[in-house]
Backbone atoms as SQL, in Angstrom:
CREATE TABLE atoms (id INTEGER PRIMARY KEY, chain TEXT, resi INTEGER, resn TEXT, atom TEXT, x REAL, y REAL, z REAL);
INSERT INTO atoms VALUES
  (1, 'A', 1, 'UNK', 'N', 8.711, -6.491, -4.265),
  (2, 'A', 1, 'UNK', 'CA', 7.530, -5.703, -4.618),
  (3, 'A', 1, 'UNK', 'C', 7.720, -4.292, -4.097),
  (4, 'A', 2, 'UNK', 'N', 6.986, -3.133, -4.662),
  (5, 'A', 2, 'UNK', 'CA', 7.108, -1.792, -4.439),
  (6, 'A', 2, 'UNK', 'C', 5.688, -1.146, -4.143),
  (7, 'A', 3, 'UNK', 'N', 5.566, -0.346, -3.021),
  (8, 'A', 3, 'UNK', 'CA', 4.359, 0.290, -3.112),
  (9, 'A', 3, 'UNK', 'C', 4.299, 1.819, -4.574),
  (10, 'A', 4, 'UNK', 'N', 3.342, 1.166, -5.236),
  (11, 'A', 4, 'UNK', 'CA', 3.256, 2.400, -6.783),
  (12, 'A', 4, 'UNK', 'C', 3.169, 3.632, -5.797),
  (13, 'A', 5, 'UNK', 'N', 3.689, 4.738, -6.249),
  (14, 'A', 5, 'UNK', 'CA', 3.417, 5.991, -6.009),
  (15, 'A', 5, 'UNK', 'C', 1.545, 6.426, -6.220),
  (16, 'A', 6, 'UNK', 'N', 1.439, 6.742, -4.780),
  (17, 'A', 6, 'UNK', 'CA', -0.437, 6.727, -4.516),
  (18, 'A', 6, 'UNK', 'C', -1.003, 7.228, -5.768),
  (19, 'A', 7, 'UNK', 'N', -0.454, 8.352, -6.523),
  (20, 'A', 7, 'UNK', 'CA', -0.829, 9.128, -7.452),
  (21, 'A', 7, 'UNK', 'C', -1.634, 8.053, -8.883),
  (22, 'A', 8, 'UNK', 'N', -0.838, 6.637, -9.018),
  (23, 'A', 8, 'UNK', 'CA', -0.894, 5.725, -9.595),
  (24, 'A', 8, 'UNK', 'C', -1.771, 4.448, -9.309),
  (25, 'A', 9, 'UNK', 'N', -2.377, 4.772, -8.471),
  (26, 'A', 9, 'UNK', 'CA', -2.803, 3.657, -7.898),
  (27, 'A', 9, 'UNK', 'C', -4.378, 3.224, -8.735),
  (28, 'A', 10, 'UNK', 'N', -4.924, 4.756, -9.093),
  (29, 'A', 10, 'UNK', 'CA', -6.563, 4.684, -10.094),
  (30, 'A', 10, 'UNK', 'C', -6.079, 3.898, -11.292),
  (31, 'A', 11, 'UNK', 'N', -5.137, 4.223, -12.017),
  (32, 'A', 11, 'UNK', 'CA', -4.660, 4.007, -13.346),
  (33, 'A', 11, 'UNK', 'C', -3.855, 2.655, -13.010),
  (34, 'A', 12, 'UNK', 'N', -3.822, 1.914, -12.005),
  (35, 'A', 12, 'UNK', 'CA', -2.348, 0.479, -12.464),
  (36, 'A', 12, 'UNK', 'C', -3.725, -0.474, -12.845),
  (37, 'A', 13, 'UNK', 'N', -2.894, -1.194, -14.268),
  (38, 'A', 13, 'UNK', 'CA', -3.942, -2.526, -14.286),
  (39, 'A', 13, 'UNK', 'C', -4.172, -3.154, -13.454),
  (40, 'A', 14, 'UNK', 'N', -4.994, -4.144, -13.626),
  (41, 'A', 14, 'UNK', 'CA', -5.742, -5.022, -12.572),
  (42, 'A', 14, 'UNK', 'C', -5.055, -6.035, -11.673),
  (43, 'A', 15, 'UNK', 'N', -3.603, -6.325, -12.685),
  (44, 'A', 15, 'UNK', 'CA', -2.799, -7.086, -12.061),
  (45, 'A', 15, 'UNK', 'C', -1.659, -6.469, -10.626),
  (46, 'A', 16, 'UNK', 'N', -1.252, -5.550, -11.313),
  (47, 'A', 16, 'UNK', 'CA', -0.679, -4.341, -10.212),
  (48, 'A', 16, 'UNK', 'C', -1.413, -4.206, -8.718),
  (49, 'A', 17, 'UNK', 'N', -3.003, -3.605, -9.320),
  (50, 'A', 17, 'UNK', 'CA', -3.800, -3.308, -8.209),
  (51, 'A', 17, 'UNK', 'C', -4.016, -4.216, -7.246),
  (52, 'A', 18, 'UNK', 'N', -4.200, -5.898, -7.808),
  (53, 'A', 18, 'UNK', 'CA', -4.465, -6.537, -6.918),
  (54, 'A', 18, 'UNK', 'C', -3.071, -6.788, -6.317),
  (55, 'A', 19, 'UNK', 'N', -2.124, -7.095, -6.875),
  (56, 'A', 19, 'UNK', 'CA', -0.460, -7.089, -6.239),
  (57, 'A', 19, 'UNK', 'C', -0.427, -6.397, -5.025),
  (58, 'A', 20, 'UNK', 'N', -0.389, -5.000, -5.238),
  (59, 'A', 20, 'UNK', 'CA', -0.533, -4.018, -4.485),
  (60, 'A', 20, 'UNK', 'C', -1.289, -4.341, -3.066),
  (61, 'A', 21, 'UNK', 'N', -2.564, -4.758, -3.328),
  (62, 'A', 21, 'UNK', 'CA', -3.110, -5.305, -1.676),
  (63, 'A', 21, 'UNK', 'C', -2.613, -6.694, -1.604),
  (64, 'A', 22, 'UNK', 'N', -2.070, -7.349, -1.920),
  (65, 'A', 22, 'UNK', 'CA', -1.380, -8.276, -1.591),
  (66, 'A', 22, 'UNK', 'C', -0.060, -8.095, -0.882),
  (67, 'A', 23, 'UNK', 'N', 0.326, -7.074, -1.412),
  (68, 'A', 23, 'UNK', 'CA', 1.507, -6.759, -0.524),
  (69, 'A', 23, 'UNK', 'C', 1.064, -5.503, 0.487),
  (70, 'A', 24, 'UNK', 'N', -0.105, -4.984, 0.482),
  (71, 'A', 24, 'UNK', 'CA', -0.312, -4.217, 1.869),
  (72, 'A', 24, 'UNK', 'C', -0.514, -5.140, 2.507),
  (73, 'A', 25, 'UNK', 'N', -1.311, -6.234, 2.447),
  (74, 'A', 25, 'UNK', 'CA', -1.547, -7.140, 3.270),
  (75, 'A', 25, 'UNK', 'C', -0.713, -7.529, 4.455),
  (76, 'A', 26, 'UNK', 'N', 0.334, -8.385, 3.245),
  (77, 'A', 26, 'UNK', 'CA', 1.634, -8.842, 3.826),
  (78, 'A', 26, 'UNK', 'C', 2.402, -8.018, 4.588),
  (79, 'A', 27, 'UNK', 'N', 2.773, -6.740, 4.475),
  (80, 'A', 27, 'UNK', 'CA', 3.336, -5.550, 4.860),
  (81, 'A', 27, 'UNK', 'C', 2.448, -5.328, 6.268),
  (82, 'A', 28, 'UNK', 'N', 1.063, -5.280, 6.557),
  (83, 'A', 28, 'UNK', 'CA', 0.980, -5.080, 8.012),
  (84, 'A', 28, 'UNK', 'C', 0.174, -6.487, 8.378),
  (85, 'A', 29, 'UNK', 'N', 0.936, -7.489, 7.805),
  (86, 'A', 29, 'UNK', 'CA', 0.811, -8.511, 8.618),
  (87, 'A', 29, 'UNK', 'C', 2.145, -8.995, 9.258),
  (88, 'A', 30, 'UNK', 'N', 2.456, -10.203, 8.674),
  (89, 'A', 30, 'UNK', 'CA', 3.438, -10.711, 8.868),
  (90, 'A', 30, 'UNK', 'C', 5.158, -9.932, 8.644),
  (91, 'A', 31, 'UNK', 'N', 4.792, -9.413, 7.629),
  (92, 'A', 31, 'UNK', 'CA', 6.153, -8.767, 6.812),
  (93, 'A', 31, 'UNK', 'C', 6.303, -7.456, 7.515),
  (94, 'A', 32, 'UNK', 'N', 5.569, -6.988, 8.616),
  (95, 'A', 32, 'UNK', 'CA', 5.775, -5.571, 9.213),
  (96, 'A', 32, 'UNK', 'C', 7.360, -5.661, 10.054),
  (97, 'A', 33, 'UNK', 'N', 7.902, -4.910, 9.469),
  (98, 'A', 33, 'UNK', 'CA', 9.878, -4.877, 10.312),
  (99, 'A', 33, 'UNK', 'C', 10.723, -5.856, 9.186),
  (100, 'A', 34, 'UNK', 'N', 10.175, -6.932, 8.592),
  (101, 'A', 34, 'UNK', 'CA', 10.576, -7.706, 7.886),
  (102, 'A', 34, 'UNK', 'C', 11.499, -6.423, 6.517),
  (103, 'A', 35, 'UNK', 'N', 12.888, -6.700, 6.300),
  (104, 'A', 35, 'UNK', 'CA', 13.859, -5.514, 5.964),
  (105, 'A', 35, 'UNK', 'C', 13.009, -6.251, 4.563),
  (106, 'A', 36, 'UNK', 'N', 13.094, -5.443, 3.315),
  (107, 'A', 36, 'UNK', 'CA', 12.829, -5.684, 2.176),
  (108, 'A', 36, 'UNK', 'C', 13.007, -3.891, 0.684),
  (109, 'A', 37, 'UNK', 'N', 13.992, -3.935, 0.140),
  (110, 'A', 37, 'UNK', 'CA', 14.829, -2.830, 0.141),
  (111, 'A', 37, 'UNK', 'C', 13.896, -2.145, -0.599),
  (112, 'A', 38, 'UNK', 'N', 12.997, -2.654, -1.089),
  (113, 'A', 38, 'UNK', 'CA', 11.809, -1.577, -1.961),
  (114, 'A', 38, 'UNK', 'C', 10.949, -1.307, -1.006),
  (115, 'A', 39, 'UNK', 'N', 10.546, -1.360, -0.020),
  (116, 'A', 39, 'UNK', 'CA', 10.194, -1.024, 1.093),
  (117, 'A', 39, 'UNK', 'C', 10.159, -0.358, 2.388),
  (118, 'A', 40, 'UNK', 'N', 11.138, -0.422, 2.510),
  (119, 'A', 40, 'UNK', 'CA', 11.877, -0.605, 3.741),
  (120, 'A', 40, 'UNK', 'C', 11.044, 1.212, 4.612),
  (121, 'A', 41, 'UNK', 'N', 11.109, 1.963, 3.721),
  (122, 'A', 41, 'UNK', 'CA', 11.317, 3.628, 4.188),
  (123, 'A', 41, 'UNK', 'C', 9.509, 3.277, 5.362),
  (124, 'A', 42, 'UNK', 'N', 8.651, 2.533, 4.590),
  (125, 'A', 42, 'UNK', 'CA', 7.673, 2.348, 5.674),
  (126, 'A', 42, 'UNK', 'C', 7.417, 2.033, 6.858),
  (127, 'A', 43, 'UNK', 'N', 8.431, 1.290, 7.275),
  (128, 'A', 43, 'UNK', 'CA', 8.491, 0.966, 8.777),
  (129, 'A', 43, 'UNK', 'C', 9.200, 1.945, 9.472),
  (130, 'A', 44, 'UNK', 'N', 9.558, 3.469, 8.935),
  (131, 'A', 44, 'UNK', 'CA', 9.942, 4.469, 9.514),
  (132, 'A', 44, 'UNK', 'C', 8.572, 5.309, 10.211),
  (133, 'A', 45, 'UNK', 'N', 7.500, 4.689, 9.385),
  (134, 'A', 45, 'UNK', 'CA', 6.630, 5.548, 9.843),
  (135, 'A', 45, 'UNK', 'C', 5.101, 4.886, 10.994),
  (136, 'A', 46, 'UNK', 'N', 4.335, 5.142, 11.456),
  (137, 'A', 46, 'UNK', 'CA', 3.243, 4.676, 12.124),
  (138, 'A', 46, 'UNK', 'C', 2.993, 3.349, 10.992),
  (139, 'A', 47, 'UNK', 'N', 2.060, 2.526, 11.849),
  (140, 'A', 47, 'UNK', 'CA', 1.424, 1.395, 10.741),
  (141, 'A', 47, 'UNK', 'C', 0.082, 1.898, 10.293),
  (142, 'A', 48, 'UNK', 'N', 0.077, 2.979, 10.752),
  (143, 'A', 48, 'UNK', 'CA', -1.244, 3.331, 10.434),
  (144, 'A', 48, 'UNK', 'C', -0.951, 3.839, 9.235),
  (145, 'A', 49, 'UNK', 'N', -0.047, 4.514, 8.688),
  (146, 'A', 49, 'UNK', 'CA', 0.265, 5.556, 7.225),
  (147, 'A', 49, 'UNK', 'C', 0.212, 4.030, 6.690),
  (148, 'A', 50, 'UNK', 'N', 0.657, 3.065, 6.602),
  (149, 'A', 50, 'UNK', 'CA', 0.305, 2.008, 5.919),
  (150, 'A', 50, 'UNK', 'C', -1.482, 2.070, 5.372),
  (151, 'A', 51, 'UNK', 'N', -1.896, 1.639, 6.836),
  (152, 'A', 51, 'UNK', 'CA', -3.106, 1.416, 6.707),
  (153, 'A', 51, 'UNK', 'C', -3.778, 2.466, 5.780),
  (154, 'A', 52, 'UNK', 'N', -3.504, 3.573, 5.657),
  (155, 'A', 52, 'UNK', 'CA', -4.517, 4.709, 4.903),
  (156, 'A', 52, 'UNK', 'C', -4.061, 4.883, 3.733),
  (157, 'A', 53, 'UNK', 'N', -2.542, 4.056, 3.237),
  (158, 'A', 53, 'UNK', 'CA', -2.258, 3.641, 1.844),
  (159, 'A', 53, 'UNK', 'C', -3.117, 2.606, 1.120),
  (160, 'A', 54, 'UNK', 'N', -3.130, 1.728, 2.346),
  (161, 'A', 54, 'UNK', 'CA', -3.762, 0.483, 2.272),
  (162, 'A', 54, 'UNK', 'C', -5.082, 0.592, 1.567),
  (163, 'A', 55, 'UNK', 'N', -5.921, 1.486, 2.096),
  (164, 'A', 55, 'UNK', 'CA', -7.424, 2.005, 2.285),
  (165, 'A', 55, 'UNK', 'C', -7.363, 3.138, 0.812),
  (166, 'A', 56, 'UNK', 'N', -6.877, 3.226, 0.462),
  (167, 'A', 56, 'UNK', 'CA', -6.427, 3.664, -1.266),
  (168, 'A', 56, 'UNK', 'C', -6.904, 2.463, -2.321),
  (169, 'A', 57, 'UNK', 'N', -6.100, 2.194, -2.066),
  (170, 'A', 57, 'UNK', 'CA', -5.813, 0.695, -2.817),
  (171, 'A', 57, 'UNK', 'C', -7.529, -0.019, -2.905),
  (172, 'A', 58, 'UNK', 'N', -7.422, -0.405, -1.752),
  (173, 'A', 58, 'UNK', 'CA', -9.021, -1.247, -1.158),
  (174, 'A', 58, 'UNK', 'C', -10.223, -0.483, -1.983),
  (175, 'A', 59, 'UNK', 'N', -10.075, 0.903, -1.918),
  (176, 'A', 59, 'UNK', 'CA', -10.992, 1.967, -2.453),
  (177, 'A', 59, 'UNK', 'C', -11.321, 1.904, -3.975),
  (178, 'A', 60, 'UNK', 'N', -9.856, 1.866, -4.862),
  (179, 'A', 60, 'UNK', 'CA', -9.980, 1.621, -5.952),
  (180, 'A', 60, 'UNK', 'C', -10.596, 0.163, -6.386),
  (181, 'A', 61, 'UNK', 'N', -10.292, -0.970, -5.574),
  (182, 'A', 61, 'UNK', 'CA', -10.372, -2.232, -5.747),
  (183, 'A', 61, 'UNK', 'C', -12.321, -2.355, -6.152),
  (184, 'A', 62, 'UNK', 'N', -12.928, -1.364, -4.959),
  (185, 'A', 62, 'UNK', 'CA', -14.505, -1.627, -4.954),
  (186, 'A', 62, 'UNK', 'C', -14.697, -0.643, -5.692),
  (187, 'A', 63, 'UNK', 'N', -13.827, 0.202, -6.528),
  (188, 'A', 63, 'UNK', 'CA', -14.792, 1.220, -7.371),
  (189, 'A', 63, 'UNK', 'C', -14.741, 0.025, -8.789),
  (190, 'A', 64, 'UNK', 'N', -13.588, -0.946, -8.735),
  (191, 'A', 64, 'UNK', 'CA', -13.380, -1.225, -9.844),
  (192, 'A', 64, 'UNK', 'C', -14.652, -3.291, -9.675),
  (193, 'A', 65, 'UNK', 'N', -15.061, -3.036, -8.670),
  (194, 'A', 65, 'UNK', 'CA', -16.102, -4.186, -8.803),
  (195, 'A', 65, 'UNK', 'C', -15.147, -5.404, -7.756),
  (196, 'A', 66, 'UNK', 'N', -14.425, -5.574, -7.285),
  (197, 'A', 66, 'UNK', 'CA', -13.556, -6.266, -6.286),
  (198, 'A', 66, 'UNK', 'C', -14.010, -5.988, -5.239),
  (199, 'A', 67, 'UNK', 'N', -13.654, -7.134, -4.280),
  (200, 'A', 67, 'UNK', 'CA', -14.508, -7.430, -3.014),
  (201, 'A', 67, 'UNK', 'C', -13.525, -7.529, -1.688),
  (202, 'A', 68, 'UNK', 'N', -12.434, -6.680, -1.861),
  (203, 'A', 68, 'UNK', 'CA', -11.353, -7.144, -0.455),
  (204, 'A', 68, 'UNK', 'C', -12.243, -7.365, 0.849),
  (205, 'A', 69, 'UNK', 'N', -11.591, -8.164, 1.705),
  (206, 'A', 69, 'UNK', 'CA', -12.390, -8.663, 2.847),
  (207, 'A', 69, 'UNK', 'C', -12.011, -7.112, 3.867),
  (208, 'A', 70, 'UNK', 'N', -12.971, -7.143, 4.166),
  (209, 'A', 70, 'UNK', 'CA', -13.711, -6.135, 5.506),
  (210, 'A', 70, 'UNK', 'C', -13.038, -5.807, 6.616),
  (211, 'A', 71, 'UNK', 'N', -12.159, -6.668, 6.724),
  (212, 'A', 71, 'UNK', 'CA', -11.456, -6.786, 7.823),
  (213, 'A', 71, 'UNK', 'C', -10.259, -5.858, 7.914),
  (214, 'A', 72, 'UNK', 'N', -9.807, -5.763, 6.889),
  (215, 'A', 72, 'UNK', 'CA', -8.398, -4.911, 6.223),
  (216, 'A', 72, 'UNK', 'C', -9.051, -3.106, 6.478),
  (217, 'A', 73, 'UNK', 'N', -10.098, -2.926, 6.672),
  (218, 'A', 73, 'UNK', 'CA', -11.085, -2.028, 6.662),
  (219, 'A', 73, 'UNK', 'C', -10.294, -1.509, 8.213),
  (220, 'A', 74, 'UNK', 'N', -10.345, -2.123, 9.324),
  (221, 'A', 74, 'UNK', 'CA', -9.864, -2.081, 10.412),
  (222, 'A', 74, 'UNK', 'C', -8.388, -1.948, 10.309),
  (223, 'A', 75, 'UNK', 'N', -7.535, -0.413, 10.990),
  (224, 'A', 75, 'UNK', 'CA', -6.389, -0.235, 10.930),
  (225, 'A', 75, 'UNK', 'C', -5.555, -0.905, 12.081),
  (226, 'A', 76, 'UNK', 'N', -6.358, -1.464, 12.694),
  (227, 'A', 76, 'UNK', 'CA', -5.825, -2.513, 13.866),
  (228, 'A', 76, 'UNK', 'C', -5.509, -4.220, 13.179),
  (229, 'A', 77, 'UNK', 'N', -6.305, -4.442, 12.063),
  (230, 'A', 77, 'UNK', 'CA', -6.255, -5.879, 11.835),
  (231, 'A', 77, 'UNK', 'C', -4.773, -6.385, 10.770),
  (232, 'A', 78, 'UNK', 'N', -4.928, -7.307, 11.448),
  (233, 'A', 78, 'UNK', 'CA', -2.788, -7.456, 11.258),
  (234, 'A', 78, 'UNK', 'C', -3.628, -8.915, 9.984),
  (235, 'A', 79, 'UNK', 'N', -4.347, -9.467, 9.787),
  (236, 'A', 79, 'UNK', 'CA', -4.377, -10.420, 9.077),
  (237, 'A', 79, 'UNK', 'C', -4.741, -11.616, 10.071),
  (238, 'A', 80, 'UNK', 'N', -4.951, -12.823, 9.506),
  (239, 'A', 80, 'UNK', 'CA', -5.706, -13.907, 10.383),
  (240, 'A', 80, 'UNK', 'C', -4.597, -14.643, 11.080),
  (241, 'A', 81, 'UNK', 'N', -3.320, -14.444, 10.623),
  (242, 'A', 81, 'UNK', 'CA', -2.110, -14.966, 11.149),
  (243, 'A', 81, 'UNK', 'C', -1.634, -14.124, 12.545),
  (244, 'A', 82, 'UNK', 'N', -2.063, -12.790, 13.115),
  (245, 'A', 82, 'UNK', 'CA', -1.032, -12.477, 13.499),
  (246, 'A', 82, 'UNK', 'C', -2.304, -11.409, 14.315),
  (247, 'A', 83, 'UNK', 'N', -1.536, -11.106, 15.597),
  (248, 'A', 83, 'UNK', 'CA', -2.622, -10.732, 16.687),
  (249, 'A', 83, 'UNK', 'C', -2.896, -8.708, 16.282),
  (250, 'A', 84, 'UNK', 'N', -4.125, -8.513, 16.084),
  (251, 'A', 84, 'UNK', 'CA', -4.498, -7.415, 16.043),
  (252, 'A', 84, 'UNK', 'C', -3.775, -6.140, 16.959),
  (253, 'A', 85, 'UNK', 'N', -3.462, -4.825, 16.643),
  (254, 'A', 85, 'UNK', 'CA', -2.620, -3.788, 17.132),
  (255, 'A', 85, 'UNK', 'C', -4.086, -3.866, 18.370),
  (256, 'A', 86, 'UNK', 'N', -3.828, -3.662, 20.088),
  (257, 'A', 86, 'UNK', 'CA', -4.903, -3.704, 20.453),
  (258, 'A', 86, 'UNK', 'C', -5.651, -1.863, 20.226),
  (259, 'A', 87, 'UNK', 'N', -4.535, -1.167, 19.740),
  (260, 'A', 87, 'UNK', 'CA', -4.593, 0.234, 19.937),
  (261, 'A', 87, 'UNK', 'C', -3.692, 0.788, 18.614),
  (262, 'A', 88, 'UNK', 'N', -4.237, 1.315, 17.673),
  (263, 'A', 88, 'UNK', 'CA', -3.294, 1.820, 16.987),
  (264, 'A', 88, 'UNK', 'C', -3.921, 3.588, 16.484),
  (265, 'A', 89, 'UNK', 'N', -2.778, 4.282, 17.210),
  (266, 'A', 89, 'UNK', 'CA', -2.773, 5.578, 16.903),
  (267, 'A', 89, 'UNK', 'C', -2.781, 6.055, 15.960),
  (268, 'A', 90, 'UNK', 'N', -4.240, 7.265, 15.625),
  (269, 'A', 90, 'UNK', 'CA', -4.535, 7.906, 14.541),
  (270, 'A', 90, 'UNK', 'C', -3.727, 8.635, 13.773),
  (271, 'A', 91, 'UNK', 'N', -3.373, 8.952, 12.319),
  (272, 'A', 91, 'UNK', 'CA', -2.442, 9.963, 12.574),
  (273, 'A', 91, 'UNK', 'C', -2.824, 10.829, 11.152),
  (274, 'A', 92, 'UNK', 'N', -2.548, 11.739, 10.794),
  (275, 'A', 92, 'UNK', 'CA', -3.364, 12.882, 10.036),
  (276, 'A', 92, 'UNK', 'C', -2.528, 12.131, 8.788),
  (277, 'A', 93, 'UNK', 'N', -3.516, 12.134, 7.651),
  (278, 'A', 93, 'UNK', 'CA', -2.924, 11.686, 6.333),
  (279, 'A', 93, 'UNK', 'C', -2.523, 13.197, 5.707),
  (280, 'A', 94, 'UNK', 'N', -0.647, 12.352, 5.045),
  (281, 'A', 94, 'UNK', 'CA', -0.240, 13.656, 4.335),
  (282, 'A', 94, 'UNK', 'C', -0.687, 13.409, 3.385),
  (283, 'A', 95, 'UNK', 'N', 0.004, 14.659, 2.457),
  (284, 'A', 95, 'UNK', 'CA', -0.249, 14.183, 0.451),
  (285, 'A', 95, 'UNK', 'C', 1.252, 14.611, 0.167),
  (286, 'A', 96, 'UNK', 'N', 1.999, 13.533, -0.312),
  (287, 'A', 96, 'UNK', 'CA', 1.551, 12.186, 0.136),
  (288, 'A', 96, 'UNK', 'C', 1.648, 11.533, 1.232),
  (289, 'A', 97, 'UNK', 'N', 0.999, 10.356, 1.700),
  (290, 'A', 97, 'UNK', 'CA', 1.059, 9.804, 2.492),
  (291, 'A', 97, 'UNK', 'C', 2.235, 9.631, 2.820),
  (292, 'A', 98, 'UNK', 'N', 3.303, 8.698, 2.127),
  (293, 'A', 98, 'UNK', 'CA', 4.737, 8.830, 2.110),
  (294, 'A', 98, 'UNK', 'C', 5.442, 9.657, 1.650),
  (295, 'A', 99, 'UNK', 'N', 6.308, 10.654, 2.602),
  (296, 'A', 99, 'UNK', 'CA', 7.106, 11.582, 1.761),
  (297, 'A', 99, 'UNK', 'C', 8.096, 11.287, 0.653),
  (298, 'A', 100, 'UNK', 'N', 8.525, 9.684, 0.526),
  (299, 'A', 100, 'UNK', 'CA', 9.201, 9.240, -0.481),
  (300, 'A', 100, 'UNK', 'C', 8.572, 8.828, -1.717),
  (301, 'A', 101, 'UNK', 'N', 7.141, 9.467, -1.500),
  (302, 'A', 101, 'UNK', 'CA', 6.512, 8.859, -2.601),
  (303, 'A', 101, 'UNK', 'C', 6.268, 10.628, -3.722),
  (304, 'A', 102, 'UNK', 'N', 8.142, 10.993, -3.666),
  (305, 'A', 102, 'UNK', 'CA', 7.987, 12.514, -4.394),
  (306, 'A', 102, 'UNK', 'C', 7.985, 12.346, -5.828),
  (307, 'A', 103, 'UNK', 'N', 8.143, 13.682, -6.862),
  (308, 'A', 103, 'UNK', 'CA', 7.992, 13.187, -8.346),
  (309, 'A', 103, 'UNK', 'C', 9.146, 12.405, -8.889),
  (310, 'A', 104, 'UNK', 'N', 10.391, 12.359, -8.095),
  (311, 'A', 104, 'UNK', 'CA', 11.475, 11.547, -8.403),
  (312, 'A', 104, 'UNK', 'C', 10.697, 9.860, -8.230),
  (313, 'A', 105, 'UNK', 'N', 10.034, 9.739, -7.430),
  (314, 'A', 105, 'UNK', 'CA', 9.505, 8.385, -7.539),
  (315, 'A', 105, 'UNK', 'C', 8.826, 8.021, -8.322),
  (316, 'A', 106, 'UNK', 'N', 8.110, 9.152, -8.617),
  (317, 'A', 106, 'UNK', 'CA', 6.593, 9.193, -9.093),
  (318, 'A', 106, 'UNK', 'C', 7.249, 8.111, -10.747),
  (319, 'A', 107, 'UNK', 'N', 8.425, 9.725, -11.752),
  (320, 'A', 107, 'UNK', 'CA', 8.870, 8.640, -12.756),
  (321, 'A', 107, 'UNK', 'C', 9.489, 7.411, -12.268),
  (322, 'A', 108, 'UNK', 'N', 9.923, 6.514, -11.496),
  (323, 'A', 108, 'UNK', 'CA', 10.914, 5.637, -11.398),
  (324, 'A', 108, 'UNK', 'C', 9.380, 4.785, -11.664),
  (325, 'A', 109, 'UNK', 'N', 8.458, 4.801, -10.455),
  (326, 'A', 109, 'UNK', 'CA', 7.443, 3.773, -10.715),
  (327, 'A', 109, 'UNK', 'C', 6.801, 3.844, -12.590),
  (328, 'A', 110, 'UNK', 'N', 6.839, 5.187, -12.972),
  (329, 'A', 110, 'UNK', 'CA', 6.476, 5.115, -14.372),
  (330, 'A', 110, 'UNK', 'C', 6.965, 4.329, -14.939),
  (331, 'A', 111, 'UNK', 'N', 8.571, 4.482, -15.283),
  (332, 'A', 111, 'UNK', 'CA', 9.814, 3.612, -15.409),
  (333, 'A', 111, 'UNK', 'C', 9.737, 1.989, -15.470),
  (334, 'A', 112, 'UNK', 'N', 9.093, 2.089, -14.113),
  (335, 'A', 112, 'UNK', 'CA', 9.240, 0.698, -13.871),
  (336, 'A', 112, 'UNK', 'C', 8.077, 0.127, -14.326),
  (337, 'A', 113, 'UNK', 'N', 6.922, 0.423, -14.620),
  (338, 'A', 113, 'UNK', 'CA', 5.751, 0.015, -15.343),
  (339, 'A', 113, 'UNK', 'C', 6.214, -0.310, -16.456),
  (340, 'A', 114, 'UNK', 'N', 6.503, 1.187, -16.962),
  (341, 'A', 114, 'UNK', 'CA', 7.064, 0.622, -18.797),
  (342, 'A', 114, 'UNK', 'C', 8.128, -0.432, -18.948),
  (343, 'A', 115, 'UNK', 'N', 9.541, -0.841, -18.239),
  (344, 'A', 115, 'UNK', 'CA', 9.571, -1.848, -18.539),
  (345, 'A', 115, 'UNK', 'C', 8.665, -3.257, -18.362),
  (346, 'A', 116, 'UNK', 'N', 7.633, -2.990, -17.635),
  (347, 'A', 116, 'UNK', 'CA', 6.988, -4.253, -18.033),
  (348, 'A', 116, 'UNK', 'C', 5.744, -4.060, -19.309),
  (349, 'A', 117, 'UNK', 'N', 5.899, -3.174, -20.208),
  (350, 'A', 117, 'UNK', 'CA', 5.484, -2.884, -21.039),
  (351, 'A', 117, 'UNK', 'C', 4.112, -2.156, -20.896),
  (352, 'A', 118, 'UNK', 'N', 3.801, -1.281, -19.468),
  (353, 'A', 118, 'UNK', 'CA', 2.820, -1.146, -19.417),
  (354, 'A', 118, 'UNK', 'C', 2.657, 0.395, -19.141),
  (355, 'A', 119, 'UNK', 'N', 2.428, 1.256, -20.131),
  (356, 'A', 119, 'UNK', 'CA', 2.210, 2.884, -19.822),
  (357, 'A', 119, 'UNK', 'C', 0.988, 3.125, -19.833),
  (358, 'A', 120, 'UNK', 'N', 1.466, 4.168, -18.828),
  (359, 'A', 120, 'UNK', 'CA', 0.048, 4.887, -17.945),
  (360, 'A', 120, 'UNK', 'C', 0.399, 6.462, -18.444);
């Protein structure tokens, strides 16, 4: 799985979107350090730049009538499996959040939509 370039995140169908917090989920739960090559550039950074990707995602989810649990709301909460950050440092959101998330990405995720037949 790939985090979509943020820019993409209003516009991915419903299936994407929910994907997407499924794998933030996983990503600062269990799967945080876990190597995974579409990934990977995130664990270079705070878990918090996660979290305020995360909080994207979640955002679109309740504009679009979806109910993510509350808890994910908290940039400390690792998931019900796995013990909460007791402290996790604030850190100023860029644009983008990920610097790998540049316009070279931006088409690849296009790219990669359309082969699954789906343009945005």
């Amino acid at each position: 799985m790939r985090l979509w370039h943020q820019k993409l995140i209003a516009r991915l169908p419903r299936q994407q979107l929910l994907g997407q917090h499924r794998e933030c989920c996983a990503l600062r739960g269990k799967g945080w350090q876990r190597p995974h090559q579409t990934v990977n550039y995130v664990f270079n950074y705070s878990p918090y730049k996660l979290f305020q990707y995360h909080y994207l995602v979640m955002a679109e989810m309740i504009k679009r009538g979806y109910h993510p649990d509350m808890k994910w709301f908290d940039p400390c909460y690792r998931g019900q499996y796995m013990t909460a950050y007791p402290v996790l440092a604030q850190v100023d959101i860029t644009a983008p959040i990920y610097p790998e998330h540049n316009t070279q990405y931006y088409h690849a995720c296009l790219d990669n939509l359309k082969r699954k037949n789906i343009i945005i």
